[in-house]
C-alpha positions as CSV (number, residue, x, y, z in Angstrom):
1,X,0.0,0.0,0.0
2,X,3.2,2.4,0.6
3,X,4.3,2.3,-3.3
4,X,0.7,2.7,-4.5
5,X,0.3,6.0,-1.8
6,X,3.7,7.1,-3.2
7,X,2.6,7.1,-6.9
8,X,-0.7,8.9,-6.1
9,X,1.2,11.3,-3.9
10,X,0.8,10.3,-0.5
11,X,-1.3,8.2,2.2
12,X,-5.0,6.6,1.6
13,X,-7.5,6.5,3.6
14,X,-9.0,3.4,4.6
15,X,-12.2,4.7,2.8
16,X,-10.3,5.8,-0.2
17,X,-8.1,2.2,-0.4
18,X,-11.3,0.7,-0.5
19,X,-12.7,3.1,-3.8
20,X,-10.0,2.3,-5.4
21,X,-9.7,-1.2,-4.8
22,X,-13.2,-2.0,-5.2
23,X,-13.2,-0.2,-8.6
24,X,-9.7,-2.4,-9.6
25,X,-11.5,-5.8,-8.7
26,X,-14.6,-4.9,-10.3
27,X,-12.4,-3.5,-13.7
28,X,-11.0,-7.1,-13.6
29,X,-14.3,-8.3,-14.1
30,X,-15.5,-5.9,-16.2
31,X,-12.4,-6.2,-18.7
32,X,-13.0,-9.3,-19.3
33,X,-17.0,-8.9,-20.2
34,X,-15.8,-6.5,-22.5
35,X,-13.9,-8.9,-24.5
36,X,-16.1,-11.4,-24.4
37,X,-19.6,-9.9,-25.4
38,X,-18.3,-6.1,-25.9
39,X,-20.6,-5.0,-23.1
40,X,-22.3,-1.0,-22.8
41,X,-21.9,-0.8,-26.7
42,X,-17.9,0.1,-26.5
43,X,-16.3,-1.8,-29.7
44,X,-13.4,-3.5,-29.4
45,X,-10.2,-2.4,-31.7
46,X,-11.4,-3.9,-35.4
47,X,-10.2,-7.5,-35.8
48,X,-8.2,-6.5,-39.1
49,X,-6.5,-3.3,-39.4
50,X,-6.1,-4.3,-42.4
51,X,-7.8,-4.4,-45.7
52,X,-10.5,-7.0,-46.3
53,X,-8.9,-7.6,-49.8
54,X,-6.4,-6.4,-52.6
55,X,-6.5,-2.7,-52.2
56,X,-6.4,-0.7,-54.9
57,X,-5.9,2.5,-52.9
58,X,-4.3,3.1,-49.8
59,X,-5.5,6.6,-48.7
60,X,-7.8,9.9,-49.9
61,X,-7.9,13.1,-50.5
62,X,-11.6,14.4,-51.1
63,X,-11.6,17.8,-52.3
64,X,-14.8,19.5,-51.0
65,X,-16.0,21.9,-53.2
66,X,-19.2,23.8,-50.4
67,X,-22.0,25.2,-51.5
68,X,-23.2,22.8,-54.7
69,X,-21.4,23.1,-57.4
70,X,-23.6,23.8,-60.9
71,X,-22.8,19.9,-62.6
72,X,-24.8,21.3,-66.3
73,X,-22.4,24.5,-66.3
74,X,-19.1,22.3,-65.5
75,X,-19.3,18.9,-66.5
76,X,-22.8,17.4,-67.6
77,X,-23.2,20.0,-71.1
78,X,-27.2,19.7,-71.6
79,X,-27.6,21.6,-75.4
80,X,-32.0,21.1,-74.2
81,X,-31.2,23.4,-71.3
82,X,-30.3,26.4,-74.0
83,X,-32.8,25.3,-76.2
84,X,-35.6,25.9,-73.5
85,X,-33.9,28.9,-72.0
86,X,-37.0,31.2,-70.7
87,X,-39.6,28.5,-70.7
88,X,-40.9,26.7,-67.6
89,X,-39.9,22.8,-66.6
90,X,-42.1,20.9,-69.8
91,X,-44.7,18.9,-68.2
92,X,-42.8,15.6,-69.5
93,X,-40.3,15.8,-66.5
94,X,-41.1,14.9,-62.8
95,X,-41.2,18.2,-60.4
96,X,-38.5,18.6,-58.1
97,X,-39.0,19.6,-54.7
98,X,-37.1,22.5,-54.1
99,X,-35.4,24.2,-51.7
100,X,-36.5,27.7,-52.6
101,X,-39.8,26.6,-54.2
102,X,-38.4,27.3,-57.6
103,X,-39.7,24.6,-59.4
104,X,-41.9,26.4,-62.0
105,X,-39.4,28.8,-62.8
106,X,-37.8,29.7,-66.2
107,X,-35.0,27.5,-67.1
108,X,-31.5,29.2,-67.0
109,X,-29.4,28.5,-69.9
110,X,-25.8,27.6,-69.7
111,X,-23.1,30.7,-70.8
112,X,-20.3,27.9,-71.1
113,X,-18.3,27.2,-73.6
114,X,-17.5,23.2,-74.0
115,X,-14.8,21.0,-75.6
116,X,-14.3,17.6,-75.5
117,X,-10.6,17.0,-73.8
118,X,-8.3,14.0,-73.2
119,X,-8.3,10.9,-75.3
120,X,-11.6,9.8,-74.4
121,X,-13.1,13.5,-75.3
122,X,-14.3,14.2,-71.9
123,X,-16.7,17.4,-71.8
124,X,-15.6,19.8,-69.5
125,X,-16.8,23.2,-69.5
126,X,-14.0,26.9,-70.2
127,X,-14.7,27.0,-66.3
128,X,-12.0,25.0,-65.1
129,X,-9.1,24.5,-68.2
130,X,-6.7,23.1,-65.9
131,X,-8.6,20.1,-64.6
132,X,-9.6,19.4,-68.3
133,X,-5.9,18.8,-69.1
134,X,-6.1,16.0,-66.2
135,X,-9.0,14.2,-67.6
136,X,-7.4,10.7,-68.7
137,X,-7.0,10.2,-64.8
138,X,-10.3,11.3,-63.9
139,X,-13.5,9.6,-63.6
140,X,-16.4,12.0,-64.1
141,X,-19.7,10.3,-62.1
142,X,-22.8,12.1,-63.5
143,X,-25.5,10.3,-61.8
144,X,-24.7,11.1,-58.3
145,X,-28.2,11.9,-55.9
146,X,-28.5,12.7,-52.3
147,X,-31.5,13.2,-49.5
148,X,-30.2,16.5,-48.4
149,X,-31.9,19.3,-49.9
150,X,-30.3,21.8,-47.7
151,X,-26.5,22.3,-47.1
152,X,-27.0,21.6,-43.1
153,X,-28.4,17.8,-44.4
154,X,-26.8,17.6,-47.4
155,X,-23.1,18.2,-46.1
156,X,-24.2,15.7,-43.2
157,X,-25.0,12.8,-45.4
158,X,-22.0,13.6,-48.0
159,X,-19.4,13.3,-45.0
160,X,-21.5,10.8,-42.6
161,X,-24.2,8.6,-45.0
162,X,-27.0,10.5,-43.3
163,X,-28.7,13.9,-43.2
164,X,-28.6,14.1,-39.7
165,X,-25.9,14.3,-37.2
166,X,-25.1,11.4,-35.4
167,X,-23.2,9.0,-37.4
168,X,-19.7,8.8,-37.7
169,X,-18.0,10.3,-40.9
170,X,-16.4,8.5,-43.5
171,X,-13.0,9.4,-43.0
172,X,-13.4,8.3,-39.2
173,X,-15.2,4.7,-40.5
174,X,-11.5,4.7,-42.7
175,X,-9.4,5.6,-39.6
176,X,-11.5,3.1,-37.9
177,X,-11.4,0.3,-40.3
178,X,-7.4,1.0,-41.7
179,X,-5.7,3.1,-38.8
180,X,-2.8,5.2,-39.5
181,X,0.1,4.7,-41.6
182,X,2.5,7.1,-39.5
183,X,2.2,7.0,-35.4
184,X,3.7,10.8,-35.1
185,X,0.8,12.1,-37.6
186,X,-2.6,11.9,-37.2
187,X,-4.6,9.2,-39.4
188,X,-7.3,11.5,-40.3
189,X,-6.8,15.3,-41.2
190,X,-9.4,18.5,-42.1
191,X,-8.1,21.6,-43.7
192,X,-10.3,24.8,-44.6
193,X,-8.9,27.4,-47.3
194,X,-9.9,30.4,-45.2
195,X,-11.2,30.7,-41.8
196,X,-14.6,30.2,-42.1
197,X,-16.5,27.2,-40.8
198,X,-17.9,24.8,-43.2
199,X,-21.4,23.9,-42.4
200,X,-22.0,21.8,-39.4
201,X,-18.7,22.5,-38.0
202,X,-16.8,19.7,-36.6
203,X,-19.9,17.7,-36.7
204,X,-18.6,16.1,-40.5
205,X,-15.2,14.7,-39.5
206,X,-17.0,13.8,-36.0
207,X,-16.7,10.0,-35.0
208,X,-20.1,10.0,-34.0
209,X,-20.7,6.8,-31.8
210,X,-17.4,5.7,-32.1
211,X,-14.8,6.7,-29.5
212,X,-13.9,10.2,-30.3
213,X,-10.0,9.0,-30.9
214,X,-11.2,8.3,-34.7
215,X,-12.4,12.1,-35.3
216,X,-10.8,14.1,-37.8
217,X,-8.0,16.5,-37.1
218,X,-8.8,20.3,-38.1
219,X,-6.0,22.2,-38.8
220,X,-5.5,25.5,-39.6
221,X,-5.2,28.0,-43.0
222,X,-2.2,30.2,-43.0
223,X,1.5,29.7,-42.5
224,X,0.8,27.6,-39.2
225,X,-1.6,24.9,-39.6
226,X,-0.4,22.7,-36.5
227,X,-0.2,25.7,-33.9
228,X,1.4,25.1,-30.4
229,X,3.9,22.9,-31.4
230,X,7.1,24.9,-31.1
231,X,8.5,24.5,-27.2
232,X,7.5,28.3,-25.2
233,X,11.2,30.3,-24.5
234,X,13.2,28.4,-21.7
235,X,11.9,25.1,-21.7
236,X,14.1,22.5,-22.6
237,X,13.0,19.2,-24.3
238,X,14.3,17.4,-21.0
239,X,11.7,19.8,-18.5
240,X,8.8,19.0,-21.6
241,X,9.1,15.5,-21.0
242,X,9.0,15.4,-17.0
243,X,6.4,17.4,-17.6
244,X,4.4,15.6,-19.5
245,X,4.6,12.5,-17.7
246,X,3.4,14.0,-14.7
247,X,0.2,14.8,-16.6
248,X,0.1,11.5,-18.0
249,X,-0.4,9.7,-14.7
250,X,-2.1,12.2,-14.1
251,X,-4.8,12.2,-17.0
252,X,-4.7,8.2,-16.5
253,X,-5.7,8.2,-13.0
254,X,-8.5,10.3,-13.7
255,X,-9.2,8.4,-16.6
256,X,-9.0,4.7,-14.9
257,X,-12.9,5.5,-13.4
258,X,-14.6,7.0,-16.2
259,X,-13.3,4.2,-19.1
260,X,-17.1,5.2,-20.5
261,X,-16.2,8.5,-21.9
262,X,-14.2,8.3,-25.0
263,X,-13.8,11.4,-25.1
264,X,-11.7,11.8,-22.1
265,X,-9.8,9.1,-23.9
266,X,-9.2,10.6,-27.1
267,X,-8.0,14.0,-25.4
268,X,-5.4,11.8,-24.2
269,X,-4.4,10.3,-27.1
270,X,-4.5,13.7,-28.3
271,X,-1.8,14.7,-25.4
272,X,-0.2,12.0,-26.6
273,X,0.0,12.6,-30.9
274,X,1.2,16.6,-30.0
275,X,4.0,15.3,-28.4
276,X,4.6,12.9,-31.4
277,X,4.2,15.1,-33.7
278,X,6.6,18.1,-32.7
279,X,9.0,16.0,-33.9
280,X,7.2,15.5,-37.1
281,X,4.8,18.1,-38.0
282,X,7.0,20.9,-38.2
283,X,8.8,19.3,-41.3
284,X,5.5,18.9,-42.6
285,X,4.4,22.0,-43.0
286,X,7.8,23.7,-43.8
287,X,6.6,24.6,-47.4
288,X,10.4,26.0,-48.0
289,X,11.4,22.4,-49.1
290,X,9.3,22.6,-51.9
291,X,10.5,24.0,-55.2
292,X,9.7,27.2,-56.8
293,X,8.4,25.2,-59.7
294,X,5.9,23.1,-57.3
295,X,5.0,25.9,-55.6
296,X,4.0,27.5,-59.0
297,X,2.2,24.4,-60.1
298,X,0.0,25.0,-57.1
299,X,-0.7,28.4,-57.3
300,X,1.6,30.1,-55.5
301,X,1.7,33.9,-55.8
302,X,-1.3,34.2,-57.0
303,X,-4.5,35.4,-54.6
304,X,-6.6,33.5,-56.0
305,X,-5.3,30.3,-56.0
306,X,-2.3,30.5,-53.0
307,X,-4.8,29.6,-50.5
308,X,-6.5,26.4,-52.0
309,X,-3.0,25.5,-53.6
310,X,-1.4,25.4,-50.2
311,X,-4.1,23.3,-48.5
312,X,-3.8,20.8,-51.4
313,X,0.6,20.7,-51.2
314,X,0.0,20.4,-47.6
315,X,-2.4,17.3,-48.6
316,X,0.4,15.8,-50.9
317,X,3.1,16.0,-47.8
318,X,0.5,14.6,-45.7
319,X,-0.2,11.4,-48.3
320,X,3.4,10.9,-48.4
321,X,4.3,10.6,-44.8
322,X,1.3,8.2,-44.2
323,X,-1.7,10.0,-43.2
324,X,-4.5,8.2,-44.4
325,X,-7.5,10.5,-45.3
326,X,-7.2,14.4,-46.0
327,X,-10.6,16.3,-46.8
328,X,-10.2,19.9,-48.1
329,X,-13.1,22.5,-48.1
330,X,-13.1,24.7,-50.7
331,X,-15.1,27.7,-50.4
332,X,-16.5,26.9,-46.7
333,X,-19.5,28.1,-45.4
334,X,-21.5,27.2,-48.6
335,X,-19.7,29.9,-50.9
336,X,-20.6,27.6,-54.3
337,X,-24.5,28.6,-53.2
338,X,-25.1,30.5,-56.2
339,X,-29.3,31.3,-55.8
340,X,-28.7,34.6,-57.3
341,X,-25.3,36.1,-60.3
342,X,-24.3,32.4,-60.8
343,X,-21.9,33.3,-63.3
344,X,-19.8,35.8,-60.7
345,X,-20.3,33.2,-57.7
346,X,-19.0,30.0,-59.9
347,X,-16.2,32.1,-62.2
348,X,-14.7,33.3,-58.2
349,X,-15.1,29.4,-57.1
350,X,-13.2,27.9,-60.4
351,X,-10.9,30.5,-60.6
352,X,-9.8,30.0,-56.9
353,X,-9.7,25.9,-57.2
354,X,-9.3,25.0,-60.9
355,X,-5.6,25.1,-61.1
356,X,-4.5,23.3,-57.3
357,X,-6.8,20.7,-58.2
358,X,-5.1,20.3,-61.4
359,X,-2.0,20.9,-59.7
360,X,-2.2,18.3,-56.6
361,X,-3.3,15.6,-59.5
362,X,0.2,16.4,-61.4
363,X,2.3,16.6,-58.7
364,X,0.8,13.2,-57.1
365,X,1.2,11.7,-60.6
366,X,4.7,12.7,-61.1
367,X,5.9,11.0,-57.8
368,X,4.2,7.9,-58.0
369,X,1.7,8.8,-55.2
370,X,-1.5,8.6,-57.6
371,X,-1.4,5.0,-58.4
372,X,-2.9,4.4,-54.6
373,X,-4.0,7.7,-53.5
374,X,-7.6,7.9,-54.4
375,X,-8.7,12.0,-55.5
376,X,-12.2,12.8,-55.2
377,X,-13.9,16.1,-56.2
378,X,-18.0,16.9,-55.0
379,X,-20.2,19.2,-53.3
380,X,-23.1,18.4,-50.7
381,X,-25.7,18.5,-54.1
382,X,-25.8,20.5,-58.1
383,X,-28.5,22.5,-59.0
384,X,-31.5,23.0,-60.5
385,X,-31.7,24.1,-64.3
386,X,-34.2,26.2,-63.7
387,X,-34.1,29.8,-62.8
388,X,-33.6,31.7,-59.4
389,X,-33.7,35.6,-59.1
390,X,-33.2,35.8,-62.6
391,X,-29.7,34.9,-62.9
392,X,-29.0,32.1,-60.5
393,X,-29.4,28.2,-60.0
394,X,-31.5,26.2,-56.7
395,X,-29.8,23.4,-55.2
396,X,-30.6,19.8,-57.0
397,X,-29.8,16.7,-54.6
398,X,-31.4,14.5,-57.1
399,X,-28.9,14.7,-60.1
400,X,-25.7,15.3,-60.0
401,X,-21.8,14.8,-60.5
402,X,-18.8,14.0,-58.5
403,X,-15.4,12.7,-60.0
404,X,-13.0,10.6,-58.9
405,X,-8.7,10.1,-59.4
406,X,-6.0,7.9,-59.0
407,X,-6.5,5.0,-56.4
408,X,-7.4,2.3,-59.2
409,X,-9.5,4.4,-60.7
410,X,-9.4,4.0,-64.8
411,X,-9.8,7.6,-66.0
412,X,-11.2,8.7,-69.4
413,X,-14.5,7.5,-68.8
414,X,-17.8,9.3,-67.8
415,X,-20.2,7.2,-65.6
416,X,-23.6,8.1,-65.7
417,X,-26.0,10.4,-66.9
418,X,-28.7,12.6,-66.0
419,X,-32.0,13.7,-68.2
420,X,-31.8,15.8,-70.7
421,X,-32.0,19.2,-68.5
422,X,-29.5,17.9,-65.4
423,X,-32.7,17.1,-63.3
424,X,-32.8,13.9,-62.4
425,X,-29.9,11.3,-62.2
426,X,-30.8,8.6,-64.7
427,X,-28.5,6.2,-65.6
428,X,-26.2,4.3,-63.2
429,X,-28.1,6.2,-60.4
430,X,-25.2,6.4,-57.5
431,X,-26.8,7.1,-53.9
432,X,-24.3,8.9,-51.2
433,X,-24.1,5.2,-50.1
434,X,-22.8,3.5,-52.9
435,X,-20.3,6.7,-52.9
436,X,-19.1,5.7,-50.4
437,X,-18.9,2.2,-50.9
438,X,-17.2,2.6,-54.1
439,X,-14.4,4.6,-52.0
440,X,-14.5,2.0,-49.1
441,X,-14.1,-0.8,-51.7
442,X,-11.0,0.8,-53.3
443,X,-9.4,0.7,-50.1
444,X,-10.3,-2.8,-49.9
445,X,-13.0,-2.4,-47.1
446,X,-16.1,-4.3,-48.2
447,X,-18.7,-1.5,-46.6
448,X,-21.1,-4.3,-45.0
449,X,-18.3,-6.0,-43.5
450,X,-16.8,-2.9,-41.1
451,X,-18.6,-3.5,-38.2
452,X,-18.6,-1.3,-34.8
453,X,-21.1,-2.7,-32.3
454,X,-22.8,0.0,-30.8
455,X,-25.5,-0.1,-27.9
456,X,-26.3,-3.9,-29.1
457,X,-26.3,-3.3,-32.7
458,X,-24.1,-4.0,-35.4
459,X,-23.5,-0.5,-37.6
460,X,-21.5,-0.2,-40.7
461,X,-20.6,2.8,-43.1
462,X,-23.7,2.8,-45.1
463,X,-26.3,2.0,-43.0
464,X,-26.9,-1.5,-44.2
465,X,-27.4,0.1,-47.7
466,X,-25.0,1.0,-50.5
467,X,-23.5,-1.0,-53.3
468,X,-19.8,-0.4,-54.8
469,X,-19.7,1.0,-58.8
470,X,-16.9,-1.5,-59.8
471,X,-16.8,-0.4,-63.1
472,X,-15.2,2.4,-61.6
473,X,-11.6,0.7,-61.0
474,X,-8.9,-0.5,-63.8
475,X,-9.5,-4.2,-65.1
């Protein structure tokens, strides 16, 4: 009893030896019902760790693009919609509920220009030139639908499978299901291109039911994305370590009688990864190794692009040293909405993403990364082609496109369509759930087979829905 009143800092009282004890015995017990039948709903580790089969890919970066970009003035050319400009939605085609209630208005034709690019003559609009050079490694998905006809719901179920908070997101599912490729880094990161919030804040790279150790890792715009990390004047490394081992037995006593709060466990961890990481994370983000000429491909310089361009180089170190799933938001806090001068909201939007995008897929091709580093491109939902205040575009959850890169994917080809006005997704119809299937099943993850048991019930990914687009992937 002497050595255990040393470590906690001096004597017990009878009535406190007891507490303690009583907890230890009953933790014994406890531990061992946990293992067995995975009591109160807390998983276990995953059995694997590992990929269910042959991976393709071994880690993403999804490129979030706010807001809903307009699919029929980017990638999905629709010659009906300028045909009908000025007329209302022709009684052949099924009303859309709306979010503005702007389903009998005029259609909206497109001001695009469109060519036909890459050796399978992919249509991409004079909007964004730079990604059309990169179209032989991209796979453009036009049939892509969603439940959320808001951004609050639609954000939700494009990072978590469901319009509603709750869930876990997908990058936490992979962090769950893969776990990290580099100790000192975290397995799951979130960047912004300015300061603002994206819609539903940290609730989309939340871990929902899961311990909160699988979260995603938010980071920071600017010249300092990991801050804190540098030692404060006149500490040495030798006083940071004494110090943080105090507060680790510290943390871990307090922790040892509440083993239900995950969260309390993940701030831990979290102790635990900063220390890690000063090593680390400051050669991470030292953009200074780079060269001029990378920096340039990026957009470096420039207003426009420099912000964008340095959250997608940042995503390429990242990739490289082992972190496993990167999500950028580009233009957050919904700035692709366009209800009202469309052609001013999605020029800005292009002109500020068009050329990092390009420039991340180049620069990932060029070292070898792309082959299994999977690229995907999306907002929450398109929009309508009908009219709003004259000039602008509602948002459309039932029809629209996403493309994905590298990671096994065979580029050159277009998957999907939509009708002939960029309504309705009607061909190869791909739900949020197969989505993310399709990216689960490039990483080898078969999306019904990741299981975390939670409050008696088996959960997965996709809700028990959700089917993989093979065609997707190389032969």
């Amino acid at each position: 009893m002497n050595a255990d009143a040393h470590d906690l800092g001096g004597p017990l009282s009878r009535r406190d030896w007891l507490l303690r004890g009583g907890a230890g015995f009953g933790a014994v017990a406890l531990s061992g019902l946990l293992a067995k039948d995975n009591a109160l709903g807390q998983a276990k580790e995953p059995s694997f760790l590992r990929p269910h089969f042959a991976p393709r890919a071994k880690r993403v970066i999804f490129l979030f693009m706010e807001g809903g970009p307009s699919h029929m003035d980017l990638f999905d050319p629709k010659p009906l919609l300028n045909k009908l400009a000025g007329q209302r939605l022709p009684e052949s085609f099924k009303r859309p509920i709306t979010a503005m209630g702007e389903a009998e208005s005029p259609l909206l034709a497109c001001q695009r220009k469109w060519r036909q690019h890459g050796q399978a003559g992919t249509w991409v609009s004079d909007w964004l030139p730079h990604t059309a050079g990169c179209v032989d490694d991209i796979a453009v998905i036009r049939s892509c639908w969603t439940n959320g006809i808001n951004h609050s719901g639609g954000v939700c179920q494009m990072n978590t499978g469901q319009p509603l908070a709750g869930r876990p997101s997908l990058g936490a599912w992979v962090n769950y299901g893969l776990g990290t490729e580099n100790e000192n880094l975290p397995a799951f990161v979130v960047m912004t291109d300015t300061k603002a919030t994206p819609t539903n804040g940290p609730r989309n790279w939340s871990a929902g039911f899961m311990p909160a150790a699988y979260q995603g890792m938010h980071i920071h715009p600017g010249a300092e994305p990991f801050r804190h990390l540098n030692l404060p004047k006149g500490v040495t490394p030798g006083m940071h370590r004494r110090k943080l081992e105090i507060l680790q037995r510290l943390n871990r006593g307090h922790q040892a009688s509440r083993s239900h709060q995950s969260e309390l466990e993940a701030r831990i961890r979290s102790y635990e990864l900063a220390y890690r990481m000063q090593a680390e994370a400051p050669e991470l983000v030292d953009l200074s190794r780079e060269t001029e000429a990378t920096k340039q491909l990026y957009g470096f310089g420039n207003k426009d692009t420099e912000p964008f361009g340095r959250c997608c180089l940042l995503a390429r170190r990242m990739v490289e040293r082992g972190v496993r799933f990167v999500q950028i938001y580009h233009g957050a806090g919904s700035k692709w909405d366009s209800h009202s001068k469309m052609e001013a909201n999605h020029s800005r939007q292009c002109r500020q993403s068009d050329l990092p995008t390009a420039g991340l897929l180049k620069d990932l091709k060029s070292r070898g990364l792309l082959d299994d580093t999977l690229v995907i491109w999306g907002g929450e939902f398109g929009r309508t082609p009908m009219s709003e205040k004259g000039d602008g575009r509602d948002h459309n959850p039932t029809g629209f496109t996403m493309w994905m890169a590298g990671g096994g994917v065979r580029g050159g080809q277009t998957i999907g369509a939509t009708d002939e006005l960029g309504l309705w997704a009607t061909e190869d119809r791909l739900h949020v759930h197969d989505l993310h299937a399709t990216v689960l099943h490039l990483l080898g993850i078969h999306n019904l087979d990741l299981i975390y048991h939670y409050k008696g019930r088996p959960e997965n990914p996709t809700i028990n829905e959700g089917t993989a687009f093979t065609k997707i992937a190389k032969g």
